[in-house]
C-alpha positions as protocol buffer text, in pm:
chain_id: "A"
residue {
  index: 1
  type: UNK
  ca { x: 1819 y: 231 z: 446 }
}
residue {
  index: 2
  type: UNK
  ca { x: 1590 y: 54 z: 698 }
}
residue {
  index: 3
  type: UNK
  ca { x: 1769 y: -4 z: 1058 }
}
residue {
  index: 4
  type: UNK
  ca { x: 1787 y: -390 z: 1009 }
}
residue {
  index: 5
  type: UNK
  ca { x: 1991 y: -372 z: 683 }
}
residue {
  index: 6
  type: UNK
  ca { x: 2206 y: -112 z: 850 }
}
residue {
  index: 7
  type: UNK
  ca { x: 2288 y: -332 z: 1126 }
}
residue {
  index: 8
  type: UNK
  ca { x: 2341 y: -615 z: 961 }
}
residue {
  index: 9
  type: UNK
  ca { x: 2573 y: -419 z: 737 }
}
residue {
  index: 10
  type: UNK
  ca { x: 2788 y: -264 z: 1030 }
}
residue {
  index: 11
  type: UNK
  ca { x: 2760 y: -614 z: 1175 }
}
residue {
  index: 12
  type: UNK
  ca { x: 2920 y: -770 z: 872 }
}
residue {
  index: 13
  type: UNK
  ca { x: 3191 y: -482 z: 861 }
}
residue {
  index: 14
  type: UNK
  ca { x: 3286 y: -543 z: 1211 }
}
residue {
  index: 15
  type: UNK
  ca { x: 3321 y: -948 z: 1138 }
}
residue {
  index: 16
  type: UNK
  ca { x: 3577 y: -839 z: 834 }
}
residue {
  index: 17
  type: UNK
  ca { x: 3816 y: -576 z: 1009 }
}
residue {
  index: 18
  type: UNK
  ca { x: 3868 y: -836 z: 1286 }
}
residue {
  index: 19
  type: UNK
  ca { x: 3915 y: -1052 z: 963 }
}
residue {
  index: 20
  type: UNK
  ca { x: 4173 y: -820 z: 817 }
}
residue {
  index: 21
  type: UNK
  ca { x: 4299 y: -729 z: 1156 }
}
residue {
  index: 22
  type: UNK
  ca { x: 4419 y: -1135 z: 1195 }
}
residue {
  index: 23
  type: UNK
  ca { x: 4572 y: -1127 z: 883 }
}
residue {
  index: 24
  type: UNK
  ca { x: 4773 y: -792 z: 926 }
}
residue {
  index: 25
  type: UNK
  ca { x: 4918 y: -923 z: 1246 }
}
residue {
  index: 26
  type: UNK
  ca { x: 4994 y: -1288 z: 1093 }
}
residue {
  index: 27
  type: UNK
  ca { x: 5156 y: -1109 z: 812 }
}
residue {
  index: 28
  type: UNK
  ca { x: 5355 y: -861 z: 1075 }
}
residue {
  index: 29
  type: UNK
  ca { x: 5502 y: -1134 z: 1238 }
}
residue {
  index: 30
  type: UNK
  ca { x: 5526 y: -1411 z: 952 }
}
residue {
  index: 31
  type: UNK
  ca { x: 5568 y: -1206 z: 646 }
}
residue {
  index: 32
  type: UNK
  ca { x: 5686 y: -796 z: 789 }
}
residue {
  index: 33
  type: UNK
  ca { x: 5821 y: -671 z: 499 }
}
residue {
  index: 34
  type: UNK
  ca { x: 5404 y: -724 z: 291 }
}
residue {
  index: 35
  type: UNK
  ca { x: 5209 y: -636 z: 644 }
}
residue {
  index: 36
  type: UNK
  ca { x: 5118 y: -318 z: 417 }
}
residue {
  index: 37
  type: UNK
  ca { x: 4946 y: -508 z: 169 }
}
residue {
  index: 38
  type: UNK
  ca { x: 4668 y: -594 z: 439 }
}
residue {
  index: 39
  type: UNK
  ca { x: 4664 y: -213 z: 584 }
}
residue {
  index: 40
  type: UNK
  ca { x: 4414 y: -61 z: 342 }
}
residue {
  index: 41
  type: UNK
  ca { x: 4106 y: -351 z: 417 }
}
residue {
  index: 42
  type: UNK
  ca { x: 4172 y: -335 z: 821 }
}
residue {
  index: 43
  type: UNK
  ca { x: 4160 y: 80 z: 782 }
}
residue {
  index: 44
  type: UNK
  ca { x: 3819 y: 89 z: 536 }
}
residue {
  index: 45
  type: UNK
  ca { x: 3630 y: -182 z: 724 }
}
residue {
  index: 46
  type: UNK
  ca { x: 3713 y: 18 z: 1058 }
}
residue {
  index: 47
  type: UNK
  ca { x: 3595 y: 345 z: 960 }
}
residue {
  index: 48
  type: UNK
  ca { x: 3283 y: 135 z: 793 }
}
residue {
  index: 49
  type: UNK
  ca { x: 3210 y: -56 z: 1109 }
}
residue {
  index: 50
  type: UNK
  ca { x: 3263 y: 288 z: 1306 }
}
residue {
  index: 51
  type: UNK
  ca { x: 2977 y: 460 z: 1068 }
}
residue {
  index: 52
  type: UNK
  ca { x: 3195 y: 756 z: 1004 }
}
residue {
  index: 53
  type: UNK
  ca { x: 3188 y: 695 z: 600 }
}
């Protein structure tokens, strides 16, 4: 994978956890009880933006 794509890629996965990261704390304070439901994007986008998968 050439250095561009890859940074455009971890780019992109940074602009979606903050993404998921809005919508986890809307639904935390809006909707509690489903907060989970929005849990699983805002942990795999982290760990993509992060590089470690």
């Amino acid at each position: 994978m050439t250095t561009e794509a890859q940074n455009s890629s971890r780019a992109t996965d940074w602009i979606l956890f903050f993404i998921s990261l809005v919508i986890c704390v809307a639904m935390l304070i809006w909707l509690n009880e489903w907060f989970w439901v929005a849990l699983p994007f805002v942990l795999t986008y982290l760990v993509k933006a992060l590089d470690v998968m």
